[in-house]
PDB file with SEQRES, HELIX, SHEET and CRYST1 records, atoms N, CA, C and O in Angstrom:
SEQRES   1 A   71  UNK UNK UNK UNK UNK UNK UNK UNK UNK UNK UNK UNK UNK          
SEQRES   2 A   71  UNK UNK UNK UNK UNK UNK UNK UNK UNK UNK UNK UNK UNK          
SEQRES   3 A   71  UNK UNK UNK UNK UNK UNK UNK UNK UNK UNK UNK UNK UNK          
SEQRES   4 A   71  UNK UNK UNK UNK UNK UNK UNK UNK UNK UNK UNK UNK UNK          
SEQRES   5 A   71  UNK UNK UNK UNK UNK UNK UNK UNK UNK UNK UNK UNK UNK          
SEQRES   6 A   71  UNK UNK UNK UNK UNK UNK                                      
HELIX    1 AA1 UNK A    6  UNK A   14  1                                   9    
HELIX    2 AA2 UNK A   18  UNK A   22  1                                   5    
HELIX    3 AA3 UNK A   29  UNK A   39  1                                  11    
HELIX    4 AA4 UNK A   44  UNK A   55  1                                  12    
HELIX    5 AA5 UNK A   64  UNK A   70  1                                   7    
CRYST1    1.000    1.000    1.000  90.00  90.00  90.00 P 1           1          
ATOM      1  N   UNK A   1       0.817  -1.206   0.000  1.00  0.00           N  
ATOM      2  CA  UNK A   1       0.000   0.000   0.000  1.00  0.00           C  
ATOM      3  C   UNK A   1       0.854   1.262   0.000  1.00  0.00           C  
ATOM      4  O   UNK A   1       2.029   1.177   0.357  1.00  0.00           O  
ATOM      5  N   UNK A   2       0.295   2.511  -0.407  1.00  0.00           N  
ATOM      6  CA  UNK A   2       1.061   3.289  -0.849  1.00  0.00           C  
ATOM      7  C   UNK A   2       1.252   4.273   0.811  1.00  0.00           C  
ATOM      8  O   UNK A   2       2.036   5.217   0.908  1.00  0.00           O  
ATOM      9  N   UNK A   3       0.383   3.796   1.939  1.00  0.00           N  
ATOM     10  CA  UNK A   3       0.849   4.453   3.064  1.00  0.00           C  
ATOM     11  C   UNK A   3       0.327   3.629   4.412  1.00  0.00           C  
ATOM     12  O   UNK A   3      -0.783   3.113   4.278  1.00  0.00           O  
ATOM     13  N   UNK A   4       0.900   3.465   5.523  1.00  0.00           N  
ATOM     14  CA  UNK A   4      -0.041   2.448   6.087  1.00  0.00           C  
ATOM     15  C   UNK A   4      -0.902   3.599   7.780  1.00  0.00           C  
ATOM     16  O   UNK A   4      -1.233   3.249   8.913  1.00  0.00           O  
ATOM     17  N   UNK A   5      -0.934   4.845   7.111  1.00  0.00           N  
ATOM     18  CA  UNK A   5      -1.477   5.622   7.884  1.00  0.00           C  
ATOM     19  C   UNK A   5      -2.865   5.714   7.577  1.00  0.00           C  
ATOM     20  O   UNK A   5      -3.189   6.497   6.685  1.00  0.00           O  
ATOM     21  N   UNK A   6      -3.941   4.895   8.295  1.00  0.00           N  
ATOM     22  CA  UNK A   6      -5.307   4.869   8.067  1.00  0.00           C  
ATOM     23  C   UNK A   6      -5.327   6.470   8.040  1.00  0.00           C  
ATOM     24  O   UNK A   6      -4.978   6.764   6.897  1.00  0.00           O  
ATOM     25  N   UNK A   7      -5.504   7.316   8.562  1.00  0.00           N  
ATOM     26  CA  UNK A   7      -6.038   9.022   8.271  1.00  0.00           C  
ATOM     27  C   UNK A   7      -5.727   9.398   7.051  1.00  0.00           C  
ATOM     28  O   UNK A   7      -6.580   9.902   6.321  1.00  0.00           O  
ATOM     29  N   UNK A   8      -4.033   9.141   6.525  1.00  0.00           N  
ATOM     30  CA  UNK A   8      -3.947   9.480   5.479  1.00  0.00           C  
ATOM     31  C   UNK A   8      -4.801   9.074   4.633  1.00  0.00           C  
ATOM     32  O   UNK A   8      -5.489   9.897   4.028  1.00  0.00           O  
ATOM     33  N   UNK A   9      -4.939   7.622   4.400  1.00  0.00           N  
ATOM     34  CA  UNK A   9      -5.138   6.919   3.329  1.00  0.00           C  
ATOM     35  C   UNK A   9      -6.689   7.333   2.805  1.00  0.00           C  
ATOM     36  O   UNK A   9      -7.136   7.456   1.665  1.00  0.00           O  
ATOM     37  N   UNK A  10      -7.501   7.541   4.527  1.00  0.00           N  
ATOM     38  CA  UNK A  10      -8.706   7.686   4.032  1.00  0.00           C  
ATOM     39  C   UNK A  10      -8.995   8.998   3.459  1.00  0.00           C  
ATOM     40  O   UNK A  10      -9.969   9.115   2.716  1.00  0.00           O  
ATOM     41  N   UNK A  11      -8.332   9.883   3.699  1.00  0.00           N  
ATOM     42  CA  UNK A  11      -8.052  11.154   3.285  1.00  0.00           C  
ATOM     43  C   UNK A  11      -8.043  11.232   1.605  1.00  0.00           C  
ATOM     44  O   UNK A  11      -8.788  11.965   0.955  1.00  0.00           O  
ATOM     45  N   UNK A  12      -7.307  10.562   1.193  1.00  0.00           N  
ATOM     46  CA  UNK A  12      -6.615  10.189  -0.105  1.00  0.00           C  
ATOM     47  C   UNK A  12      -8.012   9.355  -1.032  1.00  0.00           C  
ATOM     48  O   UNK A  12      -8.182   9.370  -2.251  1.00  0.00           O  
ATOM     49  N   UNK A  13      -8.727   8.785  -0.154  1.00  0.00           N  
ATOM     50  CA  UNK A  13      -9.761   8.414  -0.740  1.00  0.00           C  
ATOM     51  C   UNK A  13     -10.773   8.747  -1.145  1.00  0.00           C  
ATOM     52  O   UNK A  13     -11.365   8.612  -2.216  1.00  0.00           O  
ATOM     53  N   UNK A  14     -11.121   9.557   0.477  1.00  0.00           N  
ATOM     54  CA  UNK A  14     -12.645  10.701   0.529  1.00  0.00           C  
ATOM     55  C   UNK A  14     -12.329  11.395  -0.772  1.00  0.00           C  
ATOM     56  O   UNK A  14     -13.203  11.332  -1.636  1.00  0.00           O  
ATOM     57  N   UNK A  15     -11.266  12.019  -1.036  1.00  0.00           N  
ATOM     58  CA  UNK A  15     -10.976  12.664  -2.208  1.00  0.00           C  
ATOM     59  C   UNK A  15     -10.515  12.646  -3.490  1.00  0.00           C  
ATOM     60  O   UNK A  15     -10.191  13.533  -4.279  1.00  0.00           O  
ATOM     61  N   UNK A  16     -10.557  11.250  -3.547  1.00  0.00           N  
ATOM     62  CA  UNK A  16     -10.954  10.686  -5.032  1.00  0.00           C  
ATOM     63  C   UNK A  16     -12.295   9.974  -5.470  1.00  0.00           C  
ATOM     64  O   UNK A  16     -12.741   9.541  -6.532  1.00  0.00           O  
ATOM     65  N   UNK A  17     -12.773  10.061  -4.044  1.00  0.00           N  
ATOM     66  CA  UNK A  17     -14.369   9.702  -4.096  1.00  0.00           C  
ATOM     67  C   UNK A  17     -14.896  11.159  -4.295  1.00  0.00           C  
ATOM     68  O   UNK A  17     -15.744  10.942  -5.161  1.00  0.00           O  
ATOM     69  N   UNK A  18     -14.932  12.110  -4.127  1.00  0.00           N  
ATOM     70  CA  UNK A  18     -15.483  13.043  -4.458  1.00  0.00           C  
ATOM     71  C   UNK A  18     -15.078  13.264  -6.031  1.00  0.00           C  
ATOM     72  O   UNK A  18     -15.913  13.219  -6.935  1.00  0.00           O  
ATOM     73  N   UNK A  19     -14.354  13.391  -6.135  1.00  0.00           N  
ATOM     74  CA  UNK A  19     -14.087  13.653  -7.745  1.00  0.00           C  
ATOM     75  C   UNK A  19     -15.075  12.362  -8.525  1.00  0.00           C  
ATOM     76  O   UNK A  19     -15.612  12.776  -9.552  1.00  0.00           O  
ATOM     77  N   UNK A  20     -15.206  11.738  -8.383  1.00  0.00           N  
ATOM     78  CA  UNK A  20     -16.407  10.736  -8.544  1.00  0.00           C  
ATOM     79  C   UNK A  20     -17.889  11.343  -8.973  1.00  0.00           C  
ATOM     80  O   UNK A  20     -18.579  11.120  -9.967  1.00  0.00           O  
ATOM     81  N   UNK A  21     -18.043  11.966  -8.139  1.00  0.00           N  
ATOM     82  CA  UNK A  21     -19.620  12.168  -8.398  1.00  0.00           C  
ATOM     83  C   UNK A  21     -19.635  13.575  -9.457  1.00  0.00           C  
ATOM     84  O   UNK A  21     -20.697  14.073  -9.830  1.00  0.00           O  
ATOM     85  N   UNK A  22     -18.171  14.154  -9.894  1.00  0.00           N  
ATOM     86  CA  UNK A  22     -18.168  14.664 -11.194  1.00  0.00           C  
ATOM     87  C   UNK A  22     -18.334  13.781 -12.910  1.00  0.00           C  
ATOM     88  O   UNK A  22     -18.942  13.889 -13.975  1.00  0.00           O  
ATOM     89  N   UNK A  23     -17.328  12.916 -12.219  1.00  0.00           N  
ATOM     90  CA  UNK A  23     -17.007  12.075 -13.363  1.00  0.00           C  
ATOM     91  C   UNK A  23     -17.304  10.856 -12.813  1.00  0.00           C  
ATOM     92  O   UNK A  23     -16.434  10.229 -12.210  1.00  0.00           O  
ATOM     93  N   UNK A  24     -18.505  10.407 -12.952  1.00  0.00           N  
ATOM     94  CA  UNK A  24     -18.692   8.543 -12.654  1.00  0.00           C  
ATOM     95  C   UNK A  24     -18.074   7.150 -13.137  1.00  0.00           C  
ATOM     96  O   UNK A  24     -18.285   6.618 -14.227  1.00  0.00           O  
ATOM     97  N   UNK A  25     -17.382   6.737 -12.250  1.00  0.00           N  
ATOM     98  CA  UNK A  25     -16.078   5.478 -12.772  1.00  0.00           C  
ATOM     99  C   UNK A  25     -16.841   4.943 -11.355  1.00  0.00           C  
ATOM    100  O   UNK A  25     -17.646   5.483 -10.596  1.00  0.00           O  
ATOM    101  N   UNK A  26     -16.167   3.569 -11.378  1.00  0.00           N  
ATOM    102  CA  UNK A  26     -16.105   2.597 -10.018  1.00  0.00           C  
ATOM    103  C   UNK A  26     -15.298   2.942  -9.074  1.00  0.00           C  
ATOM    104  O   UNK A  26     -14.120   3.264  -9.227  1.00  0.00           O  
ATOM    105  N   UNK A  27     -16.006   2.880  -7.884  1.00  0.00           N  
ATOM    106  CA  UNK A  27     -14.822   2.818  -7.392  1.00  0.00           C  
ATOM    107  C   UNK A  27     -13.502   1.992  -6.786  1.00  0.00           C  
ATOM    108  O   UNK A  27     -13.901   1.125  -6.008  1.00  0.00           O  
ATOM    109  N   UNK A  28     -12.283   2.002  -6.891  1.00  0.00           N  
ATOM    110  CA  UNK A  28     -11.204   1.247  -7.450  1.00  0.00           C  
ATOM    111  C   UNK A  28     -11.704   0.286  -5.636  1.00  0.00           C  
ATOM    112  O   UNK A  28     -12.335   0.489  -4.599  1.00  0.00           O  
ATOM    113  N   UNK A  29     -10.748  -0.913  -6.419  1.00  0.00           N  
ATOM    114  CA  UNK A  29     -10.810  -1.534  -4.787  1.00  0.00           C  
ATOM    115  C   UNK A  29     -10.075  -1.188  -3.917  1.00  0.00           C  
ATOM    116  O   UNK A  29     -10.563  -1.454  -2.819  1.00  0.00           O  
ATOM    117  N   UNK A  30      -8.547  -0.433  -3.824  1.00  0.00           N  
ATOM    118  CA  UNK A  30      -7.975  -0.529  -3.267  1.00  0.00           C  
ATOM    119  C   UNK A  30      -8.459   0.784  -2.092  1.00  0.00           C  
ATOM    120  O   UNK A  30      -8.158   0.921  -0.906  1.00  0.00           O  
ATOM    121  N   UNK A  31      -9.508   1.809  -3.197  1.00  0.00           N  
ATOM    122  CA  UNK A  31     -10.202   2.786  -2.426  1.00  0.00           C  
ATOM    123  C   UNK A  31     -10.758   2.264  -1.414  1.00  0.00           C  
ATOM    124  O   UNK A  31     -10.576   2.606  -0.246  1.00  0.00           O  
ATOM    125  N   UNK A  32     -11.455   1.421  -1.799  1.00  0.00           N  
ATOM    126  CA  UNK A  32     -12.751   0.887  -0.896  1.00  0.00           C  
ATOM    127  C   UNK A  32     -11.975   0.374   0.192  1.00  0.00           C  
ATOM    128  O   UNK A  32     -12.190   0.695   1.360  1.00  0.00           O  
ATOM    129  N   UNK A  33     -10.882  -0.590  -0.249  1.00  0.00           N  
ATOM    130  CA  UNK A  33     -10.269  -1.194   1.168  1.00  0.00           C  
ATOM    131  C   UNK A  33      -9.819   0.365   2.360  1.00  0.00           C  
ATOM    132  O   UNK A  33     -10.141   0.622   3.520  1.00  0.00           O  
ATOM    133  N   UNK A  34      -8.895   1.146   1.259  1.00  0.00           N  
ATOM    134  CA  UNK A  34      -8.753   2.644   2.913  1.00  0.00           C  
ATOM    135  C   UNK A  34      -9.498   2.779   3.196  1.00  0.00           C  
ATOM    136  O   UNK A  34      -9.498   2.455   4.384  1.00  0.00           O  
ATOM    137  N   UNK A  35     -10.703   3.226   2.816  1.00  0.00           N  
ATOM    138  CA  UNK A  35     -11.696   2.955   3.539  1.00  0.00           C  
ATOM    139  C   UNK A  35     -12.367   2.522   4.649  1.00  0.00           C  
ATOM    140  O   UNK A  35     -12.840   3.066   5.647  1.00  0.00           O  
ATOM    141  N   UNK A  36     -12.254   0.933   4.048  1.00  0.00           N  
ATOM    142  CA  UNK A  36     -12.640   0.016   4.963  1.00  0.00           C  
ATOM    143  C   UNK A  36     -11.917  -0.224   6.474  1.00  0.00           C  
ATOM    144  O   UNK A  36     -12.407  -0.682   7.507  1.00  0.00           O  
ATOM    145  N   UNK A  37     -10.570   0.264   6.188  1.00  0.00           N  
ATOM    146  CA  UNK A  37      -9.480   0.200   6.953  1.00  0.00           C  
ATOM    147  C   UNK A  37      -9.402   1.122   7.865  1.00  0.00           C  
ATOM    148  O   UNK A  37      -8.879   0.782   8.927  1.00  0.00           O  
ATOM    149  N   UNK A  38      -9.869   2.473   7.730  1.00  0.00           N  
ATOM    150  CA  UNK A  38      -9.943   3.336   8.314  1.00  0.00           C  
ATOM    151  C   UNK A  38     -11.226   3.561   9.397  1.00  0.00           C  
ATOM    152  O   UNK A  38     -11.161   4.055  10.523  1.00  0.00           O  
ATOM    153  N   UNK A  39     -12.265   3.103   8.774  1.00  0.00           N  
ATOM    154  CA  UNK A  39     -13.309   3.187   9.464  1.00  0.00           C  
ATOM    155  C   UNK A  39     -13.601   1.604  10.778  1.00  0.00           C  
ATOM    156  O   UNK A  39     -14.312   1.499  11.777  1.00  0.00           O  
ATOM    157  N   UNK A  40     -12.528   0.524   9.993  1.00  0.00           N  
ATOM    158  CA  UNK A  40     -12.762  -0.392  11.459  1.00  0.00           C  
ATOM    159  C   UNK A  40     -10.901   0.289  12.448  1.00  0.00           C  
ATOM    160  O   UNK A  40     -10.179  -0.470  13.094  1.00  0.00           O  
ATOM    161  N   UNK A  41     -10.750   1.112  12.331  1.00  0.00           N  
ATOM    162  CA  UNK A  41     -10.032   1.737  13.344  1.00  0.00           C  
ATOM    163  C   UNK A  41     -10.093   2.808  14.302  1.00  0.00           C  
ATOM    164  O   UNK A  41      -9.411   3.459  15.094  1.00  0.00           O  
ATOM    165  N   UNK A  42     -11.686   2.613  13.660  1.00  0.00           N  
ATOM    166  CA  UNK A  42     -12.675   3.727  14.286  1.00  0.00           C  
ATOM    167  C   UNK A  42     -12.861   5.308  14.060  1.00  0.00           C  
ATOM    168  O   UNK A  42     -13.294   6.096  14.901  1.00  0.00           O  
ATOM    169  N   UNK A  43     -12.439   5.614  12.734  1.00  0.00           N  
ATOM    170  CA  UNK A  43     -12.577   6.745  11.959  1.00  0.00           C  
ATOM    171  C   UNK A  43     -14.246   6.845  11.986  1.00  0.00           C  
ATOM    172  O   UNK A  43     -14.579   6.031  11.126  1.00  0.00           O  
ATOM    173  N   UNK A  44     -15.378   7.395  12.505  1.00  0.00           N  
ATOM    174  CA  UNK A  44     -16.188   8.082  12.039  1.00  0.00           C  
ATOM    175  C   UNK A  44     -16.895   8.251  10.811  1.00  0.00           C  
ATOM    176  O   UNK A  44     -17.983   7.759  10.510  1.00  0.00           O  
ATOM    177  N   UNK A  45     -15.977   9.185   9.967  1.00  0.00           N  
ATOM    178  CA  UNK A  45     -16.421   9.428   8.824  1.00  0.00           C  
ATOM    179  C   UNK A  45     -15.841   8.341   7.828  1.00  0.00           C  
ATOM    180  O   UNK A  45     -16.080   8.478   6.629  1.00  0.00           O  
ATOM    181  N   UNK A  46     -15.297   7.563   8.150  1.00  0.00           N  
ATOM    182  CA  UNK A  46     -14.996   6.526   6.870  1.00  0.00           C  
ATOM    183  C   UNK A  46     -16.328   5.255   7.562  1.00  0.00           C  
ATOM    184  O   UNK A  46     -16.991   4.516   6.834  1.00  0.00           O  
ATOM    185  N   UNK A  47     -16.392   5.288   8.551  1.00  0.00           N  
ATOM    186  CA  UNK A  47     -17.351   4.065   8.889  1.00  0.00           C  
ATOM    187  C   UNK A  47     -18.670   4.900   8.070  1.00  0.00           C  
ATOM    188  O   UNK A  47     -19.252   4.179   7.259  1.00  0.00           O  
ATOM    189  N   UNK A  48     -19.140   6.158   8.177  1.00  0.00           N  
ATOM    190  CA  UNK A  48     -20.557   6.374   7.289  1.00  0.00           C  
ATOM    191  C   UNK A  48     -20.285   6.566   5.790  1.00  0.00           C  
ATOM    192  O   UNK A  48     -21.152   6.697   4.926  1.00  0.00           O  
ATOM    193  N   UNK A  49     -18.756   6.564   5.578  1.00  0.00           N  
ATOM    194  CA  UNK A  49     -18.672   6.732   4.279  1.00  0.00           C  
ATOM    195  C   UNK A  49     -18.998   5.127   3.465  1.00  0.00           C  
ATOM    196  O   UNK A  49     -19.523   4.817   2.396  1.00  0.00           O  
ATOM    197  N   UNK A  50     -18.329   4.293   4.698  1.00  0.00           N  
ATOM    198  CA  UNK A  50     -18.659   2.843   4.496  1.00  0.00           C  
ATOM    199  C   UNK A  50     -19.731   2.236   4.139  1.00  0.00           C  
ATOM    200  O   UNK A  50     -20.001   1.337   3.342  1.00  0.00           O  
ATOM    201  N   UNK A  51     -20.525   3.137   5.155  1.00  0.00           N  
ATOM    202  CA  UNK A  51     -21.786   2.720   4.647  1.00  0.00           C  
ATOM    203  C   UNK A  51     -22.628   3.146   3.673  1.00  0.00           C  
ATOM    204  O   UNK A  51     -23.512   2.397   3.257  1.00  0.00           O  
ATOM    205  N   UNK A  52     -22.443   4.509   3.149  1.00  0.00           N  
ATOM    206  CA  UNK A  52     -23.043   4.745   2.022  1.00  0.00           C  
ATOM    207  C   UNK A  52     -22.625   3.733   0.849  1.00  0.00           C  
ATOM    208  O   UNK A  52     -23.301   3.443  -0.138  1.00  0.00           O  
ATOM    209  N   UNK A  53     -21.234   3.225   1.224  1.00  0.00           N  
ATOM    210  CA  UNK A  53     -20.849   2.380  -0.088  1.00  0.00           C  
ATOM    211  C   UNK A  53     -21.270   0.939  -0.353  1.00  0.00           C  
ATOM    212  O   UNK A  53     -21.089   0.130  -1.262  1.00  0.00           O  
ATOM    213  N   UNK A  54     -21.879   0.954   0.766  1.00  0.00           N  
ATOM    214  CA  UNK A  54     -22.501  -0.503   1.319  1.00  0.00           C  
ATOM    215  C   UNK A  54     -24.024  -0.423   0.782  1.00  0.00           C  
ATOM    216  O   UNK A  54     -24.434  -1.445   0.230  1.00  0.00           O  
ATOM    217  N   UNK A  55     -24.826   0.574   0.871  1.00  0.00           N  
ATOM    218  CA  UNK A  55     -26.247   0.985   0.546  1.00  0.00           C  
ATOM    219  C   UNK A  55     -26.165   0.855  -1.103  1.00  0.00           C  
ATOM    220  O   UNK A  55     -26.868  -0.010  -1.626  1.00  0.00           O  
ATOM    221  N   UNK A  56     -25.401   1.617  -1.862  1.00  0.00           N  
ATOM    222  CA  UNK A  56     -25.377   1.716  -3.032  1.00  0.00           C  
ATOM    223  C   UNK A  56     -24.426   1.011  -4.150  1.00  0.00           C  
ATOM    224  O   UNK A  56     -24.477   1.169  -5.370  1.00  0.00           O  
ATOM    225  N   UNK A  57     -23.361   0.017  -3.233  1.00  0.00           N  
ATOM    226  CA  UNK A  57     -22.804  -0.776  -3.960  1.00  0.00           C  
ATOM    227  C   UNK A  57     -21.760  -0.179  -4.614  1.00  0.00           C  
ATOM    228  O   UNK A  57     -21.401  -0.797  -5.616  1.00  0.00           O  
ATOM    229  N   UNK A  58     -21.177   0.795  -4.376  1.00  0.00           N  
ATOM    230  CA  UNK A  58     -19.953   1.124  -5.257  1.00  0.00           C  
ATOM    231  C   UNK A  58     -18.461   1.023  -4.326  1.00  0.00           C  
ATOM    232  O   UNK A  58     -18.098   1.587  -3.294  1.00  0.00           O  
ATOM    233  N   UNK A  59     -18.046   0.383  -4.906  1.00  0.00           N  
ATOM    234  CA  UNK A  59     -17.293  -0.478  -4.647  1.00  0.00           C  
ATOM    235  C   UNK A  59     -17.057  -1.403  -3.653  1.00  0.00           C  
ATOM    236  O   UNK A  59     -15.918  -1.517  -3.199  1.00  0.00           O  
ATOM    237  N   UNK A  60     -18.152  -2.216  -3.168  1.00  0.00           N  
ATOM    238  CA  UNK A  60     -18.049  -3.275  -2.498  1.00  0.00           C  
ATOM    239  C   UNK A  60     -19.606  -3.713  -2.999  1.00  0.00           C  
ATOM    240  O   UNK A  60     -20.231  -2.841  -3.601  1.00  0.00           O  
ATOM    241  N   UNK A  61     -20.040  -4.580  -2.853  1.00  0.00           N  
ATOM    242  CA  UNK A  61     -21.055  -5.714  -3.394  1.00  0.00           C  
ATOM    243  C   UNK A  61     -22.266  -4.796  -2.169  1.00  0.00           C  
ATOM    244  O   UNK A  61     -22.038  -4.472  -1.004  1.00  0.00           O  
ATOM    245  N   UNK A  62     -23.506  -4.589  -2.978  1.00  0.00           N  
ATOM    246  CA  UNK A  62     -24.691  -3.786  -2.069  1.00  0.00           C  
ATOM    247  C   UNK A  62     -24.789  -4.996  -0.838  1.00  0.00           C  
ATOM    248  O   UNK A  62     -24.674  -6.222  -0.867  1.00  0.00           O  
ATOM    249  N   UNK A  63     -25.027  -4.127   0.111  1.00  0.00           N  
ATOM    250  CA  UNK A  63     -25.485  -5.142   1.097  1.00  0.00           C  
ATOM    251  C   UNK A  63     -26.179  -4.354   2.147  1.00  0.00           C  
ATOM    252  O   UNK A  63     -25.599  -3.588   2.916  1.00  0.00           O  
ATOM    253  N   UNK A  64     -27.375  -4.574   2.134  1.00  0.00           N  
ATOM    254  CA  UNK A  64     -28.191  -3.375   3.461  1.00  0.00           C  
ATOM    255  C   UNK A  64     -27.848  -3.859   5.104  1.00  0.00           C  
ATOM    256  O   UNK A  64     -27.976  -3.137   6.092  1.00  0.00           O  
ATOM    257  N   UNK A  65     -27.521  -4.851   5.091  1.00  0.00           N  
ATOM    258  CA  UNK A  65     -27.139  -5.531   6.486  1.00  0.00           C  
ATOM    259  C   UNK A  65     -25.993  -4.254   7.011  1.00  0.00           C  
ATOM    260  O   UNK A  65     -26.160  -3.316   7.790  1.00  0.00           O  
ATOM    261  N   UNK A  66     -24.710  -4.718   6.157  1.00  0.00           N  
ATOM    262  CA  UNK A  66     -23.837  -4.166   6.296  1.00  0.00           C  
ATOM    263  C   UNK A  66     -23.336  -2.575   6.239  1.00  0.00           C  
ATOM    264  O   UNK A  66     -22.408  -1.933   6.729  1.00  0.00           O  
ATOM    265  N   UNK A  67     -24.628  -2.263   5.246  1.00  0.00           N  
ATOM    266  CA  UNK A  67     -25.128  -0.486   5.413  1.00  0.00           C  
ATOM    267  C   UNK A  67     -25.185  -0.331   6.421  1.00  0.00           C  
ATOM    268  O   UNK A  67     -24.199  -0.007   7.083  1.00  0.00           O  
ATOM    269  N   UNK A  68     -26.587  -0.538   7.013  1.00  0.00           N  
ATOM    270  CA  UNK A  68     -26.951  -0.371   8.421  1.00  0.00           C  
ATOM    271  C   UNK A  68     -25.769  -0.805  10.104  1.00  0.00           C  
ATOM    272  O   UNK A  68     -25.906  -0.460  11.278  1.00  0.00           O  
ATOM    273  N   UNK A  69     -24.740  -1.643   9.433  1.00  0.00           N  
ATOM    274  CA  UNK A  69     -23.660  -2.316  10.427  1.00  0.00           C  
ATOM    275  C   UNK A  69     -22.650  -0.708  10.423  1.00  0.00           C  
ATOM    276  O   UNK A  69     -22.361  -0.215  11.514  1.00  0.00           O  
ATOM    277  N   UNK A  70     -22.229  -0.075   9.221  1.00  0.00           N  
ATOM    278  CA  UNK A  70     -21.665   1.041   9.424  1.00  0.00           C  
ATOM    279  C   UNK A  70     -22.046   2.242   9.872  1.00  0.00           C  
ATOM    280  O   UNK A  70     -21.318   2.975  10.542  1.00  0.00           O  
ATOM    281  N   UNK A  71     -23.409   2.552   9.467  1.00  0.00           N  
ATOM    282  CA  UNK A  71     -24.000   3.623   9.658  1.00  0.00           C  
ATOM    283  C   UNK A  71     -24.168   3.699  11.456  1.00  0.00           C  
ATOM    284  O   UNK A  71     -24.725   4.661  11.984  1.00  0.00           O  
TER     285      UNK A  71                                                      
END                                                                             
């Protein structure tokens, strides 16, 4: 990985996820994992970011269980 500082990483993500909802692509996996990584270390905003990604399926497989597990 290109940093193993969960803040950074999720940092690095939130903000290529935003550039997203200019230009619609997938989002990459390795996004989804900072993410994921950040928010079970108890980041806040990556756990609801988690879960929006969980509700709508971009980039991890939809799953409302697991929406509702982040949110």
């Amino acid at each position: 990985p290109f940093t193993s500082d969960t803040s950074t990483a999720f940092d690095i993500a939130t903000r290529f996820l935003a550039g997203l909802r200019v230009l619609p692509a997938p989002v990459a996996q390795s996004d989804a994992q900072a993410i994921a990584a950040a928010a079970r270390a108890g980041d806040p905003t990556a756990a609801y970011r988690l879960g929006a990604m969980y509700e709508r399926g971009r980039g991890v497989e939809a799953d409302a269980g697991e929406a509702e597990r982040w949110y």
